[in-house]
VOPA-222259 format. One line per field, with one value per residue (C-alpha): residue number from 0; residue in one letter; x, y negated, z. Coordinates in nm, 3 decimals, m for minus. Example, Ala and Ser with C-alpha at 12.3 -4.5 7.8 and 13.67 -1.06 7.14 Angstrom:
REM residues 2
n 0	1
res A	S
c1 1.230	1.367
c2 0.450	0.106
c3 0.780	0.714
This chain:
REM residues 394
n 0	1	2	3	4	5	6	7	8	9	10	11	12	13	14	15	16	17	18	19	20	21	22	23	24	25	26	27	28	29	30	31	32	33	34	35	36	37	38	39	40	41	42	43	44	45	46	47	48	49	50	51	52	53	54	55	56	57	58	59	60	61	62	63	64	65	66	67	68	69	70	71	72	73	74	75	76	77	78	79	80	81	82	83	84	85	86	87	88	89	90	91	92	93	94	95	96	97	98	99	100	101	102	103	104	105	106	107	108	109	110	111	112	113	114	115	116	117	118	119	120	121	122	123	124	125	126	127	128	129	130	131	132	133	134	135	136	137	138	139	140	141	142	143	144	145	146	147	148	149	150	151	152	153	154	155	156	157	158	159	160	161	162	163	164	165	166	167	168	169	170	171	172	173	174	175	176	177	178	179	180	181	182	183	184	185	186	187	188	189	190	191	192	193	194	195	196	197	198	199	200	201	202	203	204	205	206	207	208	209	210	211	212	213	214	215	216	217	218	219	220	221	222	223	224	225	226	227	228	229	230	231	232	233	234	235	236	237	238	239	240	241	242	243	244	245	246	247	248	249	250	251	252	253	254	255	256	257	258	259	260	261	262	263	264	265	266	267	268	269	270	271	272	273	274	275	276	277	278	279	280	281	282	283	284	285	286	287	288	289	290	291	292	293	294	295	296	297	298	299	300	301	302	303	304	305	306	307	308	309	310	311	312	313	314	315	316	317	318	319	320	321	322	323	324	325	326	327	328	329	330	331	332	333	334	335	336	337	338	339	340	341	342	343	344	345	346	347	348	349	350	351	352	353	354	355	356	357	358	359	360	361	362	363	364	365	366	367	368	369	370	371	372	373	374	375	376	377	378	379	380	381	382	383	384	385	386	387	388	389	390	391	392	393
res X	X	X	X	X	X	X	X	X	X	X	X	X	X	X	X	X	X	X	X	X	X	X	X	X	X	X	X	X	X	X	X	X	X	X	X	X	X	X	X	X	X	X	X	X	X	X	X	X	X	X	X	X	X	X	X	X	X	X	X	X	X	X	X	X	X	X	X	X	X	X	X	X	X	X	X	X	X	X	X	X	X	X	X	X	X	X	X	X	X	X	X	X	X	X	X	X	X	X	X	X	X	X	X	X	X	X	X	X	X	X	X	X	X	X	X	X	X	X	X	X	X	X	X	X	X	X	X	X	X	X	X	X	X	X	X	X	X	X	X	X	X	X	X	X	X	X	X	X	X	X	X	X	X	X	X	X	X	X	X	X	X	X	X	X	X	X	X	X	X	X	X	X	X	X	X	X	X	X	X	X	X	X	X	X	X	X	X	X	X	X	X	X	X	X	X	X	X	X	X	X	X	X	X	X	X	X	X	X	X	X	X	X	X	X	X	X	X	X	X	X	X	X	X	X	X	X	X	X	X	X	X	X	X	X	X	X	X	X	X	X	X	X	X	X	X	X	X	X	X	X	X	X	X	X	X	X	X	X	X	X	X	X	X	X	X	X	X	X	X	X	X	X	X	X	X	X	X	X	X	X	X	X	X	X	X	X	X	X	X	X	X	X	X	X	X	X	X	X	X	X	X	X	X	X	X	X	X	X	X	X	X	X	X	X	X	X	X	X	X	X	X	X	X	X	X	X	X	X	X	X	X	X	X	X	X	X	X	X	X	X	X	X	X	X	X	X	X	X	X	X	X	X	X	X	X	X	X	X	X	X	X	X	X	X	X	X	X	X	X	X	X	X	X	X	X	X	X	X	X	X	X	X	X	X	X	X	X	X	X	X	X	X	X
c1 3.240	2.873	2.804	2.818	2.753	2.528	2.398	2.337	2.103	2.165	2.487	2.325	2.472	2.246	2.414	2.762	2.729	2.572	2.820	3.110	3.013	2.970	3.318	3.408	3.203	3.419	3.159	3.346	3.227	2.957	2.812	2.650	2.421	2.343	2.125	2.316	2.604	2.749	2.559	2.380	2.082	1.845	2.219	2.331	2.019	2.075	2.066	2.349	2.183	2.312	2.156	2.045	1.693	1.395	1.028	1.085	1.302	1.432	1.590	1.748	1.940	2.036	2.105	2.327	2.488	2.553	2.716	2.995	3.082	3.046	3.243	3.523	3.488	3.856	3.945	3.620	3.691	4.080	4.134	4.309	4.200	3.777	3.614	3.236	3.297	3.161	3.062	2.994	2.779	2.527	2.183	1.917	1.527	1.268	0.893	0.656	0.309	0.101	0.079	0.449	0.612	0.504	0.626	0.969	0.989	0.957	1.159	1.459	1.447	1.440	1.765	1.930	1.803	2.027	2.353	2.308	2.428	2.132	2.104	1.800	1.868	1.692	1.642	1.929	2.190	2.017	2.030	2.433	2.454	2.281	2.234	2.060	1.728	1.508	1.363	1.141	0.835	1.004	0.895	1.156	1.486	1.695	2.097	2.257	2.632	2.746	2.543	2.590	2.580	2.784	2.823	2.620	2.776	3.146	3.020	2.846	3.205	3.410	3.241	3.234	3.605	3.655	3.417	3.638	3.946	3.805	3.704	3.340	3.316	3.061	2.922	2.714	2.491	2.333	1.962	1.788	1.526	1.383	1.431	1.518	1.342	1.421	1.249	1.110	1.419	1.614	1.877	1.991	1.848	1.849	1.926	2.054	2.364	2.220	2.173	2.353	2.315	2.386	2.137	2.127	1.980	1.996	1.716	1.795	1.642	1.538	1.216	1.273	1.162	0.843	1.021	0.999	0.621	0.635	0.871	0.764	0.415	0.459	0.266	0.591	0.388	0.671	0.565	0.792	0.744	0.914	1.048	1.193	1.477	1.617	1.939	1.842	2.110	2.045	2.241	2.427	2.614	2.494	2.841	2.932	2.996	2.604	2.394	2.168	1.798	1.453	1.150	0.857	0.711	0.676	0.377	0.631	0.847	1.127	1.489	1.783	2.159	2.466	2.544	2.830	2.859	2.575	2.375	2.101	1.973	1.655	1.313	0.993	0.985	0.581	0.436	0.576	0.446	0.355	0.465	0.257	0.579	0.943	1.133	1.445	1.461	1.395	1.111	0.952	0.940	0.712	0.768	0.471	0.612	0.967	0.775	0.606	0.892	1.069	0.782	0.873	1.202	1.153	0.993	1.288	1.546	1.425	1.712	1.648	1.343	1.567	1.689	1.723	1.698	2.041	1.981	1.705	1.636	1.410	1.491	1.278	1.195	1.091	0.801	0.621	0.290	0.443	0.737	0.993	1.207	1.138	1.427	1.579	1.466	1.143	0.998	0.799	1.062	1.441	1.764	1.559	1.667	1.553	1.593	1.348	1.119	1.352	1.146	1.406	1.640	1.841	2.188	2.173	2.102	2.345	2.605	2.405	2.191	2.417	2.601	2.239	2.103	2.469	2.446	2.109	2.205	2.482	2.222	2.422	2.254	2.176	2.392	2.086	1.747	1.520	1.252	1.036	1.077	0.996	0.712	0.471	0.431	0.213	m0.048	m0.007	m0.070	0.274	0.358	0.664	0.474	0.648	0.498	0.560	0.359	0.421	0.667	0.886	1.134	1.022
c2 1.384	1.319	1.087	0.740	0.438	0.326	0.416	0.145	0.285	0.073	0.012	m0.279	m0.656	m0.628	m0.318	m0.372	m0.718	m0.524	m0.294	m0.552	m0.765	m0.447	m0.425	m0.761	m0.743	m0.462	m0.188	0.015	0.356	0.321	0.529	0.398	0.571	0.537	0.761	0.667	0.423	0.125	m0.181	m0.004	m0.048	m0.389	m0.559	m0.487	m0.649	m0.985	m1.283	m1.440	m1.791	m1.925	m2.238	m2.352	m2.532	m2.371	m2.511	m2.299	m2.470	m2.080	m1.971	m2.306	m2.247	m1.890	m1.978	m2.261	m1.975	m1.820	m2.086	m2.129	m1.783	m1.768	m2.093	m1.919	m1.592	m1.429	m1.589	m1.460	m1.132	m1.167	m0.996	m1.194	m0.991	m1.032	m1.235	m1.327	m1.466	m1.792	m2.086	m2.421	m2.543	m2.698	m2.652	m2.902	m2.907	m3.114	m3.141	m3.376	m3.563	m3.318	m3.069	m2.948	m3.316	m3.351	m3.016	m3.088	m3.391	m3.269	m2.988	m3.198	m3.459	m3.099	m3.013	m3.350	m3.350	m3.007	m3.191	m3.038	m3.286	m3.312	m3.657	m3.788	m3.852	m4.024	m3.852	m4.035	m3.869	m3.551	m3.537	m3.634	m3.337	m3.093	m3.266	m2.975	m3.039	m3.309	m3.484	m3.730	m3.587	m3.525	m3.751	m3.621	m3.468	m3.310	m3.238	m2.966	m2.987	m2.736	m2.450	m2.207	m1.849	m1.568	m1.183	m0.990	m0.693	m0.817	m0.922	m0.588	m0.391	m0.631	m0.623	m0.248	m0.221	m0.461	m0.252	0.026	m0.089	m0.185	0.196	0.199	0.570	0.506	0.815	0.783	1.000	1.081	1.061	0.985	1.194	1.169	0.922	1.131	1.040	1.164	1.063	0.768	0.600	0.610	0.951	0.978	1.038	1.358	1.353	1.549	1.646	1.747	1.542	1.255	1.106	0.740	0.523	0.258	0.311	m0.050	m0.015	m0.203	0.023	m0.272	m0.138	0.232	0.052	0.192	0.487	0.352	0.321	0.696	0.810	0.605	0.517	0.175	m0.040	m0.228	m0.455	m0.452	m0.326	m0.319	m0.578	m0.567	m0.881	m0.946	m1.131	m1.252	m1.392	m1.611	m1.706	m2.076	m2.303	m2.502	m2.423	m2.388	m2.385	m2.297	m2.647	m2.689	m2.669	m2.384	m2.545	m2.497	m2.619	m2.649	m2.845	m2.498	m2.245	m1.995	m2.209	m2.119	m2.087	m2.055	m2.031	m2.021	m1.688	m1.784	m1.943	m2.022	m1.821	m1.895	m1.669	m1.708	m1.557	m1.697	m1.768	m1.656	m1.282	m0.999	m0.628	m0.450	m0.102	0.221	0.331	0.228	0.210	0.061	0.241	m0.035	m0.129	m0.238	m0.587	m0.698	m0.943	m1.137	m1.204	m1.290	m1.522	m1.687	m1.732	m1.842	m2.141	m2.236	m2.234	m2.501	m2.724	m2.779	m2.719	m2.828	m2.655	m2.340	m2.323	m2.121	m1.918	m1.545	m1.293	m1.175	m0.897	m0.835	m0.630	m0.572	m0.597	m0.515	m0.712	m0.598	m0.805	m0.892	m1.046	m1.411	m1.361	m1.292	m1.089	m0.911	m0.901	m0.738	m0.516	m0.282	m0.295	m0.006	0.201	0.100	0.167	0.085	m0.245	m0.355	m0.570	m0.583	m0.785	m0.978	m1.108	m1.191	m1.401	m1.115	m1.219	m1.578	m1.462	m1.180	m1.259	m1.468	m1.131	m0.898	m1.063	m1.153	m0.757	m0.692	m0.928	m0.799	m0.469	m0.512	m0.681	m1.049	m1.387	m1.396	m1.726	m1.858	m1.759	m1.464	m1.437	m1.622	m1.335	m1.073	m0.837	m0.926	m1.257	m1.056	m0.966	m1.322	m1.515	m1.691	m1.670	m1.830	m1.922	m2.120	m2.464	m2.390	m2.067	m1.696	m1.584	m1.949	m2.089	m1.973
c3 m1.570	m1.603	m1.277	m1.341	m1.150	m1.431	m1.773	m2.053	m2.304	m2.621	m2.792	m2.990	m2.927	m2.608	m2.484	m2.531	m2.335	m2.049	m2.092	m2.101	m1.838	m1.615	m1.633	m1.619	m1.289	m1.180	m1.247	m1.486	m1.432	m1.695	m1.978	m2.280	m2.496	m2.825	m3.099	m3.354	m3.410	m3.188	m3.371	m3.651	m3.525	m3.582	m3.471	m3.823	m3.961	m3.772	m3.951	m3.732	m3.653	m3.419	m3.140	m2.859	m2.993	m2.868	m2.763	m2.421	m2.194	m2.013	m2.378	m2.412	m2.072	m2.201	m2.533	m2.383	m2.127	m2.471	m2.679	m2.443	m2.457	m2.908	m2.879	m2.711	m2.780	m2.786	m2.508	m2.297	m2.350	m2.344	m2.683	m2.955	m3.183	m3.115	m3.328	m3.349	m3.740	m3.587	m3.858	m3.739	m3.954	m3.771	m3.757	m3.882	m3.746	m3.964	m3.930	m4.101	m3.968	m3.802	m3.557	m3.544	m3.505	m3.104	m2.998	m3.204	m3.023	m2.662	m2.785	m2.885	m2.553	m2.310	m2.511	m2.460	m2.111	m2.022	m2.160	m2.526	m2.831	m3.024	m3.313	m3.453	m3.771	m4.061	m4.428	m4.572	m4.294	m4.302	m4.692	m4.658	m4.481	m4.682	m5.007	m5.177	m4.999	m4.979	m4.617	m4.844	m4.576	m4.260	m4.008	m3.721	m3.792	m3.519	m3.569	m3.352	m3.424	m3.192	m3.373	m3.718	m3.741	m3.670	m3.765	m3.490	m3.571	m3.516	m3.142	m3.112	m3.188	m3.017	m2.672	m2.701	m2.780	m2.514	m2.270	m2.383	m2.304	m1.922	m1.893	m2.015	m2.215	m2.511	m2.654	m3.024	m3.166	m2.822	m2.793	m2.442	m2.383	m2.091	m1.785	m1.438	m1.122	m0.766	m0.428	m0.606	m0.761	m1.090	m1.068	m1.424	m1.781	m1.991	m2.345	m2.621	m2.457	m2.116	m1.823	m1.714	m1.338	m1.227	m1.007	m1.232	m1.583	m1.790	m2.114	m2.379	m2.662	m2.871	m3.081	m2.866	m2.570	m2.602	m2.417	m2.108	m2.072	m2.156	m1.969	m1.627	m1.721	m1.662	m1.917	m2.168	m2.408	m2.684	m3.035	m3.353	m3.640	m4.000	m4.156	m4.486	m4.572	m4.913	m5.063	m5.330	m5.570	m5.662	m5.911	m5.692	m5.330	m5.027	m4.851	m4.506	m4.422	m4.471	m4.188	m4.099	m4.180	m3.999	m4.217	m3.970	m4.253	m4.472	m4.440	m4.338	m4.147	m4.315	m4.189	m4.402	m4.425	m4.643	m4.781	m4.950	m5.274	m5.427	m5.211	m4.968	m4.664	m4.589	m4.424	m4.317	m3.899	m3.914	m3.786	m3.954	m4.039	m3.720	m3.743	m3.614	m3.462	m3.417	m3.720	m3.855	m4.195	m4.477	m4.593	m4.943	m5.012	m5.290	m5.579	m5.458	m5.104	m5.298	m5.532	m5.229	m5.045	m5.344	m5.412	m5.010	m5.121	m5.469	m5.245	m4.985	m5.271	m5.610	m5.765	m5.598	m5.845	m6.119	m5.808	m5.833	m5.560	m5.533	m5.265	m5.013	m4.662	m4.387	m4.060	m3.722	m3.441	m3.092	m3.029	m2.742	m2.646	m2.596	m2.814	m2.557	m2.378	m2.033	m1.845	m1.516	m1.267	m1.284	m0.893	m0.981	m1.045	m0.840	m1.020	m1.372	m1.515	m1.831	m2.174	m2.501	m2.688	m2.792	m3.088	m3.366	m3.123	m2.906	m3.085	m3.033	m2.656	m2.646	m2.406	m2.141	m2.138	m2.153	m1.853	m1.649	m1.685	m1.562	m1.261	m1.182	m1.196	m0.981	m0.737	m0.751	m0.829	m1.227	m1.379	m1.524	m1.351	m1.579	m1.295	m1.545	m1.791	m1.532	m1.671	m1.450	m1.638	m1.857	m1.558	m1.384	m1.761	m1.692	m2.045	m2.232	m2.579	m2.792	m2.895	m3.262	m3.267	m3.278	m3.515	m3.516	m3.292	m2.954
């Protein structure tokens, strides 16, 4: 059969929600398409933070939308054997005097304000809970106990098996070539295997969304942007029962994680390396960029100044102008409904997006409201910056 009642292109994290909640939804004849594996894509490069803190009040109430489902995650999708790998760790926010300590502020009362647990806590607590760094210069600390990471890859494969079972037919190794129009509407897409109708086509191409301003013509402000990330193995552990850490005080704004044993997870939250084109292959990373992250590094976590880099990668972001997504329904083009630009946060957002593209696919009320990430922000200058600037937590 190759009529559907909608096509998902994407079998990322992002797709597989869509495709999932679909379902769930009781849409379940629905084809996903994907160029090359389910989750190999940027998914596999996540670094798997997860929380709710951000300096724009919209991807607190998604990433809040999201936490209930990570926090429950077997029992959401009624399979005892999903698992999102979830680690509570934590996750600890510091800046010092300046220009990053009123924005952290506001940012931490709009959290409490929508019911989150946040705690202010002074540099002795904070060091008690991660007593391999020092918060001598931090001037506000924030404490999100409901927060970690998580292995995006495990969600991507679990929603799809779940989407599976629920009669959702996932095809790899299909490339989209071409979106179909008829009489004005969406009627299908064309791809390497031939031509596929539904009149609902949900993009969620990550980097590849680029597609859709040539295949419609309607202007999609997303570019792709490389960023590195490094395992540093350090002298003492950074174990799971430490808290993910945000340094707003660092030039890069670092974030970092337990890797397991003695090893730290870590990349800068600044602009990356904007490609000429999409492209998810890896990238070099030079020993000056690992010696200047690894200076950031000694400064947080004196030990970490013998660290060695115990393995590296590159991974891609989909970028927009404000650093966030655009979401939902094209009015240019009916039946089109889309999802990119997710700027280095799409798997703490996964399943509240994956289940508000489904709902607005569907035409039903979205559970949290994404007419502020609507593309025509970017004509109206209804932007969602982030207070801590581009590249950090928006």
């Amino acid at each position: 059969m190759k009529s559907y009642d909608a096509i998902v292109i994407g079998a990322g994290v992002i797709g597989t929600s869509v495709a999932y909640h679909l379902a769930r939804l009781g849409c379940t004849n629905v084809l996903v398409l994907d160029r090359t594996q389910i989750g190999a894509g940027t998914t596999s490069q996540s670094s798997g933070i997860l929380r709710t803190h951000y300096s724009v009040i919209e991807n607190v109430r998604l990433a809040q939308a999201s936490w209930r489902i990570f926090n429950d995650f077997s029992n959401y999708l009624q399979d005892e054997e999903a698992s999102a790998g979830l680690v509570k760790s934590g996750y600890l926010i510091a800046a010092p005097e300046g220009a990053k300590l009123s924005p952290l502020r506001a940012a931490l009362e709009a959290q409490r304000a929508q019911g989150i647990q946040v705690d202010l806590l002074d540099a002795q607590q904070a060091a008690s809970l991660l007593p391999i760094a020092r918060f001598d210069d931090a001037a506000l600390i924030g404490f999100e106990p409901e927060a970690g990471f998580a292995d995006a890859y495990l969600v991507a494969t679990s929603f799809a098996r779940t989407a599976r079972r629920l009669g959702v037919k996932i095809k790899e190794g299909v490339e989209v070539h071409q979106l179909i129009v008829e009489n004005g509407r969406v009627a299908g897409v064309q791809t390497s295997e031939g031509r596929f109708d539904a009149p609902t086509v949900v993009s969620v191409q990550n980097i590849w969304s680029t597609d859709i301003e040539r295949w419609t013509g309607i202007k999609s402000p997303v570019k792709a942007e490389r960023h590195a990330v490094l395992a540093l193995e350090g002298p003492e552990a950074y174990t799971f029962k430490m808290p993910v850490y945000k340094d707003l005080g660092s030039p890069g704004m670092l974030y970092c994680r337990s890797y397991g044993g003695n090893q730290m997870l870590v990349s800068e939250g600044i602009v990356g390396e904007t490609l000429a084109a999409p492209d998810n292959e890896q990238g070099d990373i030079s020993m000056d960029y690992m010696v200047e992250v690894g200076e950031q590094v000694a400064e947080r976590f004196p030990s970490f100044e013998t660290a060695g880099v115990a393995s590296s990668w590159t991974g891609v972001y989909d970028v927009t102008p404000d650093w966030n997504p655009v979401l939902g329904r094209l009015p240019e083009l009916p039946g089109l409904v889309v999802g990119y630009g997710f700027s280095g946060h799409g798997f703490k957002l996964s399943p509240a997006v994956g289940l508000v593209l489904a709902q607005s696919a569907l035409g039903l009320k979205t559970e949290v409201d994404i007419e502020p990430y609507a593309l025509e922000r970017f004509r109206t200058g209804g932007l969602l910056t982030g207070k801590y600037g581009l590249g950090a937590v928006s």
